[in-house]
C-alpha positions in Angstrom: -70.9 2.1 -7.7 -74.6 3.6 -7.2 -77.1 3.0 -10.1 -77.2 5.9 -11.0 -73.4 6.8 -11.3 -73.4 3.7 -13.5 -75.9 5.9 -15.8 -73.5 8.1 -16.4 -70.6 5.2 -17.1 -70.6 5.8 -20.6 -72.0 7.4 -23.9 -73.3 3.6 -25.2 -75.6 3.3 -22.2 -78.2 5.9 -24.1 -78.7 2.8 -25.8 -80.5 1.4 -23.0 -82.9 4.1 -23.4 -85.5 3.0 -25.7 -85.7 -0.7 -24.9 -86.4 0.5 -21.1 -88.4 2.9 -22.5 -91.0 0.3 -24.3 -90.3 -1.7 -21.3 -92.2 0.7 -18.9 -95.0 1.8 -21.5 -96.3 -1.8 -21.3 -95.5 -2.1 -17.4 -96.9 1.3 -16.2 -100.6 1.3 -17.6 -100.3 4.7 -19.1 -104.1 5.1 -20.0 -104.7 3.9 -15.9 -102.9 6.7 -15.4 -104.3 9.3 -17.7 -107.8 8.2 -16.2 -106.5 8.9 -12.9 -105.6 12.2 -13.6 -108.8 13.2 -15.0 -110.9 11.1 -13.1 -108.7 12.0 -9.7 -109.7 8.7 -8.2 -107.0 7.2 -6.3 -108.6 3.8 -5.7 -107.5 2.7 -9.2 -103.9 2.7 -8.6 -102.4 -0.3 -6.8 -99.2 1.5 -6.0 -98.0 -1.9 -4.2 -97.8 -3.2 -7.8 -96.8 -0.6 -9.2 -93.2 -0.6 -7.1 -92.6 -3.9 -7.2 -92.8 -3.7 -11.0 -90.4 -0.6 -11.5 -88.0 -2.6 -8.7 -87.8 -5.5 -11.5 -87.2 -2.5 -14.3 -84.3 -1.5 -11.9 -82.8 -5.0 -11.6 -82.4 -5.4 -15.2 -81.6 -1.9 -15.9 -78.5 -2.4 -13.3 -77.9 -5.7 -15.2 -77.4 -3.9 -18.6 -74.7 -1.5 -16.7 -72.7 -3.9 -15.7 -72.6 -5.7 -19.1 -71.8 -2.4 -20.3 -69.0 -1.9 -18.1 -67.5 -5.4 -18.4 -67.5 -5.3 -22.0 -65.8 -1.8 -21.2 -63.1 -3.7 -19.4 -62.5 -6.0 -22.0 -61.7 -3.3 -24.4 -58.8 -1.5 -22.0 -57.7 -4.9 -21.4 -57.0 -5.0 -25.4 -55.0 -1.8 -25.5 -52.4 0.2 -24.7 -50.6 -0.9 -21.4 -51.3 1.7 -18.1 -47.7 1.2 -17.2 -46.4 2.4 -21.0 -45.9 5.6 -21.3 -44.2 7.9 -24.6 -42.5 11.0 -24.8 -40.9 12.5 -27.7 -38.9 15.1 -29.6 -39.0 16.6 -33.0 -36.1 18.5 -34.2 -35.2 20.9 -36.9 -31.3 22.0 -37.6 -31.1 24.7 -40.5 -26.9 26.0 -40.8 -23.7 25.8 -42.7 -20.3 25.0 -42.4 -17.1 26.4 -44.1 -14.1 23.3 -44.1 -10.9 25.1 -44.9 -9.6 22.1 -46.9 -10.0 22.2 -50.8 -10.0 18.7 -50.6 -12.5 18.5 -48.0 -15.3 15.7 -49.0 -18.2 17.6 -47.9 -19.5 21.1 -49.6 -18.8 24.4 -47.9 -20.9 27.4 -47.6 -24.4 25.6 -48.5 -27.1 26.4 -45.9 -28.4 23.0 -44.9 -32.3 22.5 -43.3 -32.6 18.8 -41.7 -35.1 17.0 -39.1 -35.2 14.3 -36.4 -37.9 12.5 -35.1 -38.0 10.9 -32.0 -39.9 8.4 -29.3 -39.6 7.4 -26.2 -41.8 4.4 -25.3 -41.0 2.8 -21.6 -43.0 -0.1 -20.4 -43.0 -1.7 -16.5 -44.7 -4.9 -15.5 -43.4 -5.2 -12.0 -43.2 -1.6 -11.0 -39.1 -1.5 -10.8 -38.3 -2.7 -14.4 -38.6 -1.1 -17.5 -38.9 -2.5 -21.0 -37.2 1.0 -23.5 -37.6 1.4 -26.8 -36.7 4.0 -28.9 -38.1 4.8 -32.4 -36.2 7.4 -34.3 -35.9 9.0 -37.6 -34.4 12.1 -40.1 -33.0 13.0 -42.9 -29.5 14.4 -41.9 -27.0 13.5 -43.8 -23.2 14.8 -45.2 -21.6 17.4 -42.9 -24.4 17.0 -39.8 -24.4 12.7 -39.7 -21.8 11.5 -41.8 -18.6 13.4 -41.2 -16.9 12.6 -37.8 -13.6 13.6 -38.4 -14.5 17.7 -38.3 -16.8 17.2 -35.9 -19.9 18.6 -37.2 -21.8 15.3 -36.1 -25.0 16.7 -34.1 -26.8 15.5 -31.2 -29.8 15.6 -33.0 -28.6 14.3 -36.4 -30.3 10.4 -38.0 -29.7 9.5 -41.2 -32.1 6.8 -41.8 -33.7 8.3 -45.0 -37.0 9.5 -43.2 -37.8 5.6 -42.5 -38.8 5.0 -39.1 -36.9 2.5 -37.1 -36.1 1.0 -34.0 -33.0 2.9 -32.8 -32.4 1.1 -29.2 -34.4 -1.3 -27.4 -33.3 -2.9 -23.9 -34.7 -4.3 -21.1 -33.4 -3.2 -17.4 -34.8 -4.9 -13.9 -32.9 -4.5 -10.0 -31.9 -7.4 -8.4 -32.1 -6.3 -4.6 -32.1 -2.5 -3.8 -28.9 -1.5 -5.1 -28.3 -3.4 -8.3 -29.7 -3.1 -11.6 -28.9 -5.3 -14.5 -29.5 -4.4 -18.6 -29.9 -6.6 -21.6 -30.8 -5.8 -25.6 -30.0 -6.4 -29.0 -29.7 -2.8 -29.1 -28.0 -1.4 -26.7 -24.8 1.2 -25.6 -22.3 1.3 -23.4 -22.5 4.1 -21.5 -26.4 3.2 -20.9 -25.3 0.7 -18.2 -22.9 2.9 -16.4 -23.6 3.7 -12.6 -21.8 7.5 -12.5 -22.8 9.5 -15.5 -19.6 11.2 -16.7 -20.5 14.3 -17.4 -23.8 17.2 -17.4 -22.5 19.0 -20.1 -25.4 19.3 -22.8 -23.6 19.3 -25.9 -25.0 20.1 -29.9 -22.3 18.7 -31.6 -22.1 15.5 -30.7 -17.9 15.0 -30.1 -18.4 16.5 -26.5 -21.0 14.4 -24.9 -20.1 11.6 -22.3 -17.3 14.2 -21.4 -15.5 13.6 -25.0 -16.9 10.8 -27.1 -13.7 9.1 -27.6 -11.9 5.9 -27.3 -12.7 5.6 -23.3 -16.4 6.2 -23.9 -17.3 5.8 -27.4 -19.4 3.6 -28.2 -21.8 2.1 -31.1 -25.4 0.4 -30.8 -25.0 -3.3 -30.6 -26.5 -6.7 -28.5 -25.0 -5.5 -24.7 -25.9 -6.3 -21.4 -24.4 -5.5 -18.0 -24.5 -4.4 -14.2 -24.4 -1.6 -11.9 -24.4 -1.3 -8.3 -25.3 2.3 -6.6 -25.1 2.5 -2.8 -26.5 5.5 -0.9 -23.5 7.1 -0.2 -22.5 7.9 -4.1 -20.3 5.3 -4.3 -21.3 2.7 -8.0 -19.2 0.8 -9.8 -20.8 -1.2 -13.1 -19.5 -3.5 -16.4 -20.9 -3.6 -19.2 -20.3 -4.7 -22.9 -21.3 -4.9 -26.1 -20.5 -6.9 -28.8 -20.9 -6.7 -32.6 -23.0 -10.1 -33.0 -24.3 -9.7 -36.2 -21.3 -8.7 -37.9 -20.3 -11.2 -40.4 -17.0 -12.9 -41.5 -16.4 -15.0 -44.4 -20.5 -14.4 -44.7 -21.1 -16.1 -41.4 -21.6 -14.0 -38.2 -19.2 -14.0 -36.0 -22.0 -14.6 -32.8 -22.0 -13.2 -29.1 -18.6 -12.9 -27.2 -16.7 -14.8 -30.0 -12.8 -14.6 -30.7 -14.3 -13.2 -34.1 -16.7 -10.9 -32.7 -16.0 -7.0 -32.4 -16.4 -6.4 -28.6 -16.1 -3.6 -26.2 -15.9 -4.3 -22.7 -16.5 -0.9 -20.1 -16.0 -1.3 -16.4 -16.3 2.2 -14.3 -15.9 3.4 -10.7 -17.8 6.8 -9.6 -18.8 8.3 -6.6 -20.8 11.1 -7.2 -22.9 13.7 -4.6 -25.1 16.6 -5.3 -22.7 19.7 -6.0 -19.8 17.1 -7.7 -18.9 13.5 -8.7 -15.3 12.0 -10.2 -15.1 8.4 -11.9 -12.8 6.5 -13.7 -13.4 4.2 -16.6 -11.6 1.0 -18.4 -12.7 -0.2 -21.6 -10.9 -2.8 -23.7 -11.5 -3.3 -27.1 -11.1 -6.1 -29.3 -10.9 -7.9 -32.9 -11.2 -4.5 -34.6 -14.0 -2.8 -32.6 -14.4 0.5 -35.1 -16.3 2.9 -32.8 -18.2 6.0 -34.4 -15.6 7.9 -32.6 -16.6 11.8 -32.6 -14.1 13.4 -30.0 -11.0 12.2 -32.9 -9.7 12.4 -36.1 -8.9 10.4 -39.3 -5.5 9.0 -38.1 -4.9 5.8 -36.4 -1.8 4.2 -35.2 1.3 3.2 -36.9 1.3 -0.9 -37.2 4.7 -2.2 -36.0 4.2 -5.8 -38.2 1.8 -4.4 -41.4 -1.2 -5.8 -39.5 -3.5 -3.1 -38.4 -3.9 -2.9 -34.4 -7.3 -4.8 -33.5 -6.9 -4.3 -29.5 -6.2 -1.7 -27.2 -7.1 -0.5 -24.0 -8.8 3.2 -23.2 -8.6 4.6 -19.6 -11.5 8.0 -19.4 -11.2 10.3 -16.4 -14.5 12.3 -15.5 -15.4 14.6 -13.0 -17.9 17.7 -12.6 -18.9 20.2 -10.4 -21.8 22.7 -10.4 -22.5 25.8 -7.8 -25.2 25.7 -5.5 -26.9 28.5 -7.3 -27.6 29.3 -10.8 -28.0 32.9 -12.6 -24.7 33.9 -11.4 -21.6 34.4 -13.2 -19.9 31.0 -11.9 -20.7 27.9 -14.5 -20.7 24.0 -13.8 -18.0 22.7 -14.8 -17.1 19.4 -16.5 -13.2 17.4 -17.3 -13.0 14.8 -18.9 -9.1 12.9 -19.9 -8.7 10.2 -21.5 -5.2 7.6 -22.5 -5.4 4.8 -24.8 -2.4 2.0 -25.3 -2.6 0.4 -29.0 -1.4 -3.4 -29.3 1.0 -3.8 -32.0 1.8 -0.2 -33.2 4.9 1.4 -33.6 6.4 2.7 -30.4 6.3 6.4 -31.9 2.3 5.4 -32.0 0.8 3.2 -29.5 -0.6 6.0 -27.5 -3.0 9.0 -27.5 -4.2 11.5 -25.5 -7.3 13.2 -25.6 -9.2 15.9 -23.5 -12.4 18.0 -22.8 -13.3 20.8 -21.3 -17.1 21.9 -20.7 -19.1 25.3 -19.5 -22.7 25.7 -18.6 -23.8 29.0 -17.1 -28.0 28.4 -16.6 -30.9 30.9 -15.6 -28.5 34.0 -16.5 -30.7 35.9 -18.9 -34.6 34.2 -18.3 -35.3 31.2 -16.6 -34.2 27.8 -17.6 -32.0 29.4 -20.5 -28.3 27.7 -20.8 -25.3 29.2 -22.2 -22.6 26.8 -23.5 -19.5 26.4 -23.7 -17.6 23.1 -24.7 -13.7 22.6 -26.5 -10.6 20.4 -26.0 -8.1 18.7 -28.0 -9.6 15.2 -29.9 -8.1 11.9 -29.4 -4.6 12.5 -30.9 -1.7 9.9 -31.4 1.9 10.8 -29.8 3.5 10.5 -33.2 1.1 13.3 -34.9 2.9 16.9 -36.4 -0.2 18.9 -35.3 -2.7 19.2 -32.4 -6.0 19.1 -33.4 -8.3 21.4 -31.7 -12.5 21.6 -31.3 -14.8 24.0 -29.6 -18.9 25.3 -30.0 -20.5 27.9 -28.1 -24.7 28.2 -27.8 -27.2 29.8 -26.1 -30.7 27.9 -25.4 -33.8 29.5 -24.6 -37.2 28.5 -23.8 -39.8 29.8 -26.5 -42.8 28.0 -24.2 -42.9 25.2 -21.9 -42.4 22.4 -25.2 -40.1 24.9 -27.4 -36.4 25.8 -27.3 -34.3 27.5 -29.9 -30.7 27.1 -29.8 -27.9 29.2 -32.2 -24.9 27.7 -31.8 -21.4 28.3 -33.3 -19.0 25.6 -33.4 -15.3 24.6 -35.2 -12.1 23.6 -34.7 -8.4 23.9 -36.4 -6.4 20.8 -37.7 -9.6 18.6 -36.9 -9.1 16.0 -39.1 -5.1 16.0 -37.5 -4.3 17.4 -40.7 -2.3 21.0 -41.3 -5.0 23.1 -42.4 -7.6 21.1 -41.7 -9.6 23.8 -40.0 -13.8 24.3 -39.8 -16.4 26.7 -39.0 -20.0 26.3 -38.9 -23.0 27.6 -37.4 -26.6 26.7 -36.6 -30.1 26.8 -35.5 -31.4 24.6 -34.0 -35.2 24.5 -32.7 -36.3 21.2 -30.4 -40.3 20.7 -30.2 -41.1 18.2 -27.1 -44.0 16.2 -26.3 
């Protein structure tokens, strides 16, 4: 660096200013000079001295730079990492929701304003890994965070009381080109999958993962697992998470126990630019209780009085999207899934569920979606009525950090009982940064 780009380093090196300053009034002779300028007699300037004493002026003034710059240093050194980088989201939901049901739990007809908070904080050290956390929180609660059964759960919605909190943290590294390996104490399945099921972007949240049921739902707990993606599209990965905290007797159960609540995913995909298809097996054990938001209230029949604690879920995907958008042909997403029940009542030990979802983008203004999502929730063989759930939104772009979404969304028998019907609408406005 030149001297006198390393003037310009920073603000604190006007400091230097006045020391120099005194520095040079004793150095310079000022009154040799004044008489020199009315006297105009050269002879009484030894200019050789006089360079060789603003050379020395120079040195120390260079010396003070770099001072200033290495105690610079040590300040970046002391804060936030280059390689971190945040991104967030706030945002506001403000609707109602009519449940058919007298004896529904929740109110109907109230107009309901809630927030989320949300951010995104990704660290590297090596260039290829990446150390996630994400700090979340809002003051949803009832019909948009509690109530799964009617499926009015959003996206969007937190109920954490407005405290902020670590909602998942994980770390993820490759081993080789192809393979990438997770681990956290908090942590999701469908995180670690190679082939993402689905590109459906739901509001409510019973139609994400190409229905959030028994084959892909999932809750945050201690996880870890493995994908491998070669070039072609083909990836398989396993993964699972396991309840480790959860305690029995008072004592927790621990990681991977024959106490512990685990779910164990493994999924095959191959997926290319226009479409992709997977398949997905996930067994569940000791009495894994999923937040399970593409279902409904009723389980299966035990066959010996003792509630079912293992079954097995298998999840069809696939998706296709046109080569252009703004045209009247949407993407399309599938999703299917079957789940066998261990000890349950022949009449019981299997469901069905399955999902259907729309996107037509760019139609009306650029990067607007329409949406368009329903399908029939997980749903026992043995059940008297078929439950059904839908929601249809527009999204448009306000600016470049602003989108508004309304959104309409219900179902009939969606709680698998006669009757059990819903309606609800929203708005929902999403602030990024």
């Amino acid at each position: 660096m030149k001297l006198f780009q390393q003037m310009l380093v920073a603000t604190a090196a006007m400091g230097l200013v006045a020391p120099i300053a005194a520095q040079a009034s004793d150095v310079l002779n000022i009154d040799g000079i004044n008489d020199y300028s009315s006297s105009k007699k050269i002879s009484k300037i030894n200019f050789q001295t006089f360079i060789n004493e603003t050379n020395e002026d120079i040195a120390v003034l260079k010396g003070r730079v770099d001072g200033l710059e290495a105690n610079q240093n040590d300040f970046e050194a002391s804060s936030f990492s280059s390689t971190t980088t945040m991104d967030g989201k706030a945002v506001f939901d403000l609707g109602s929701v009519d449940f058919s049901l007298t004896g529904a739990q929740l109110p109907s007809h109230r107009t309901i304003g809630a927030y989320s908070y949300t951010m995104n904080l990704n660290s590297s050290f090596t260039g290829d890994d990446n150390l996630y956390v994400r700090i979340k929180t809002g003051n949803h609660d009832g019909m948009w965070s509690v109530d799964k059964e009617y499926g009015t759960y959003l996206v969007s919605g937190k109920d954490s009381g407005s405290a902020l909190k670590v909602d998942k943290i994980w770390y993820q590294f490759p081993i080789g080109d192809k393979n990438t390996v997770w681990v956290g104490p908090k942590i999701e399945n469908y995180y670690m999958h190679g082939t993402s099921p689905s590109i459906y972007k739901p509001i409510t949240k019973q139609f994400t993962l190409g229905g959030n049921g028994e084959a892909y739902g999932a809750s945050t707990d201690t996880g870890a697992g493995w994908a491998y993606k070669a070039d072609n599209g083909f990836a398989i990965s396993s993964n699972f998470g396991t309840k480790s905290t959860t305690t029995s007797s008072g004592v927790s159960t621990g990681l991977l126990t024959d106490e512990s609540k685990t779910s164990w995913a493994t999924q095959v995909g191959y997926t290319q630019p226009q479409y992709s298809a997977s398949v997905i097996l996930n067994q569940k054990y000791n009495g894994w209780s999923d937040t399970y938001y593409h279902s409904q209230n009723h389980g299966p029949t035990s066959a010996s009085g003792v509630s079912s604690k293992n079954f097995t879920s298998v999840g069809l995907r696939g998706w296709w999207r046109p080569t252009e958008t703004g045209t009247a042909t949407p993407s399309v997403s599938l999703g299917y899934d079957t789940t066998s029940y261990d000890n349950a009542t022949d009449a019981s030990d299997n469901s069905t569920a399955w999902f259907a979802g729309l996107t037509w983008e760019d139609m009306f203004s650029p990067d607007d979606r329409i949406g368009l999502a329903f399908g029939q929730p997980t749903t026992n063989e043995d059940e008297t009525v078929d439950p059904f759930a839908y929601e249809l939104y527009y999204s448009f772009q306000a600016n470049d950090s602003v989108t508004i979404t309304p959104t309409i969304f219900g179902g009939s028998d969606r709680n698998g009982t006669a009757g059990g019907d819903v309606f609800g609408g929203l708005v929902q406005t999403s602030f990024k940064f």
